[in-house]
C-alpha atoms as an extended CHARMM CRD file, in Angstrom:
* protein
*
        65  EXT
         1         1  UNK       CA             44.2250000000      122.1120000000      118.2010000000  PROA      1               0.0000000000
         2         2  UNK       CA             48.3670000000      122.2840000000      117.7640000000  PROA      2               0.0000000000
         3         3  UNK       CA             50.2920000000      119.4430000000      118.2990000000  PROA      3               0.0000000000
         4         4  UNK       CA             53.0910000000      120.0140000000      120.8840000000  PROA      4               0.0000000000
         5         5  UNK       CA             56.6880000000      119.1360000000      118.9120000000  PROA      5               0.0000000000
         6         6  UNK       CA             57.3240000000      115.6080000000      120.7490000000  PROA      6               0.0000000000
         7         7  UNK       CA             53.7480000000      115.0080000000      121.8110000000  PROA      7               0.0000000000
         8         8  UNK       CA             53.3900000000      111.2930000000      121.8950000000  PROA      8               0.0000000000
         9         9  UNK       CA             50.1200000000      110.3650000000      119.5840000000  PROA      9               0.0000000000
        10        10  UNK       CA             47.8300000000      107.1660000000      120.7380000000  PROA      10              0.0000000000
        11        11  UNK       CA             49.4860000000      104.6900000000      117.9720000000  PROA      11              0.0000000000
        12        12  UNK       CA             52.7000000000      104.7650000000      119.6360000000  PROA      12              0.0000000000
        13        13  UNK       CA             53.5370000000      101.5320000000      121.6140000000  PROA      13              0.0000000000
        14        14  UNK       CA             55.1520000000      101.6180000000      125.0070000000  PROA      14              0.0000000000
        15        15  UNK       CA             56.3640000000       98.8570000000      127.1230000000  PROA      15              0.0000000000
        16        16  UNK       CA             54.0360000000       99.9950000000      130.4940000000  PROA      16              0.0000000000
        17        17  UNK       CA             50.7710000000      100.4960000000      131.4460000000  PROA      17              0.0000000000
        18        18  UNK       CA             48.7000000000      103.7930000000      131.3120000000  PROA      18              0.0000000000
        19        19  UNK       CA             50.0110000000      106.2020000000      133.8700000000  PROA      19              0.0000000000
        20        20  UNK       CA             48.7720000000      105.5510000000      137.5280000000  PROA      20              0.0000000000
        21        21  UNK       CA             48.4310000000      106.9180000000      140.7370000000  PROA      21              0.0000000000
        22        22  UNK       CA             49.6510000000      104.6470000000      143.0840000000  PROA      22              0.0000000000
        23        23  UNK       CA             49.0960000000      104.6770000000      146.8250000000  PROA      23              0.0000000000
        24        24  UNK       CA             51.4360000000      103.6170000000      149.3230000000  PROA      24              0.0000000000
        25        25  UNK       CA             51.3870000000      102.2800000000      153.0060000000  PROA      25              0.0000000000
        26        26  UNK       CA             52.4980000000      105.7260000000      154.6040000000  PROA      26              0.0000000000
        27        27  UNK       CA             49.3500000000      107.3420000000      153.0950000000  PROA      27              0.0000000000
        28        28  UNK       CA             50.9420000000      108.9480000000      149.9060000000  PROA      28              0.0000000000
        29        29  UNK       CA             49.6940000000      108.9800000000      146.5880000000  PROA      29              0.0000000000
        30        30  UNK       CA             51.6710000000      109.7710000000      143.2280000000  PROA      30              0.0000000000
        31        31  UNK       CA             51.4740000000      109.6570000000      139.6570000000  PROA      31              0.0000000000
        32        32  UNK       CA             53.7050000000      106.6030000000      138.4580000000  PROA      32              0.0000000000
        33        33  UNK       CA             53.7410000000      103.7050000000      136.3050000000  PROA      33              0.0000000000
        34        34  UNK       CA             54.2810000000      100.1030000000      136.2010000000  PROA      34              0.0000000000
        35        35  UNK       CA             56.7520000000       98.1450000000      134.6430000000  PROA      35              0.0000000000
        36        36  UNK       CA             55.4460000000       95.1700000000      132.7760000000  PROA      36              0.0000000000
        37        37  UNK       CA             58.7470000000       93.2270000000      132.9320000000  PROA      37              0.0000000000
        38        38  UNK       CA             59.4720000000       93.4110000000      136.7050000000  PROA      38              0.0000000000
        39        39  UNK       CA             55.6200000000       94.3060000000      138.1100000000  PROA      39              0.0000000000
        40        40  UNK       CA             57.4260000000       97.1910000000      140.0050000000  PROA      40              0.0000000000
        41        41  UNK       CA             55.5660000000      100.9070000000      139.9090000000  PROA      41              0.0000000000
        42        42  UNK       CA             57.7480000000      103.8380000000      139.2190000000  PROA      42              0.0000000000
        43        43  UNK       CA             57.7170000000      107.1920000000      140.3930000000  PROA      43              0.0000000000
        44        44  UNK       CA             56.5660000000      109.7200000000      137.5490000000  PROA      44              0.0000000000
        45        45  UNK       CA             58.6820000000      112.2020000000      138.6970000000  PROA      45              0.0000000000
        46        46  UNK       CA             62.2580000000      110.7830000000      139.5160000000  PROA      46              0.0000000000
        47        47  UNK       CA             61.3680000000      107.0180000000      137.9560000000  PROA      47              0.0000000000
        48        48  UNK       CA             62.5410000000      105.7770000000      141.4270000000  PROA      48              0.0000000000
        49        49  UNK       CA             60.8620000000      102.3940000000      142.6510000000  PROA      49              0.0000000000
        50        50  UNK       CA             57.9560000000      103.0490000000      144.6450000000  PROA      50              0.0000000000
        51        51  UNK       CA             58.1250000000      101.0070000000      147.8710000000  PROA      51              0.0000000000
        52        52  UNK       CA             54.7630000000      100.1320000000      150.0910000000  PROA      52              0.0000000000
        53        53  UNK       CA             52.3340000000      100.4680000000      146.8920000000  PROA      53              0.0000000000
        54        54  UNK       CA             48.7500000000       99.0160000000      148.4560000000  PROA      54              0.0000000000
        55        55  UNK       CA             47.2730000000      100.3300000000      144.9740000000  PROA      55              0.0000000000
        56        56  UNK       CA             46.8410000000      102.0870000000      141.8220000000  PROA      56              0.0000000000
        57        57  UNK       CA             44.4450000000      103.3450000000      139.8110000000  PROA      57              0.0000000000
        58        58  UNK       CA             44.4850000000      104.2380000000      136.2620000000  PROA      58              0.0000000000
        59        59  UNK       CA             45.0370000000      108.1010000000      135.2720000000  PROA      59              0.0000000000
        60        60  UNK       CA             44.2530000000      108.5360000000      131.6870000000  PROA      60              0.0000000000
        61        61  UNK       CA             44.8190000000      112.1450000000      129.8500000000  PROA      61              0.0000000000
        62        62  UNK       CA             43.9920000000      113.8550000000      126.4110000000  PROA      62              0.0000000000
        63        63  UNK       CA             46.9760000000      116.4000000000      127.3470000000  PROA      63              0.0000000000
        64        64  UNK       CA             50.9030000000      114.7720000000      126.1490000000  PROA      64              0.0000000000
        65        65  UNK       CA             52.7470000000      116.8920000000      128.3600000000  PROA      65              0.0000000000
């Protein structure tokens, strides 16, 4: 298998959780992440707070995209 160019491998440290999907209050779900300083989950796509989480789950992939 290639490595993408930029592909993060599984020593590299980050400062949040594995990626989620959270849930929110008005029945959305989305792939985000949490921020271990502020507790706050963040919206994959734009990195906007995500307000009205109720819960997340972990989403965990072999594929650095």
């Amino acid at each position: 298998m290639n490595k993408s160019e930029g592909a993060v491998g599984p020593s590299a440290q980050f400062s949040v959780e594995a990626g989620l999907i959270v849930f929110t209050t008005d029945g959305r779900a989305q792939f985000g992440w949490r921020d271990l300083g502020t507790g706050r989950f963040h919206s994959e796509v734009d990195g906007q707070c995500i307000h009205g989480v109720i819960g997340a789950i972990e989403f965990n992939s072999d594929i650095a995209h």
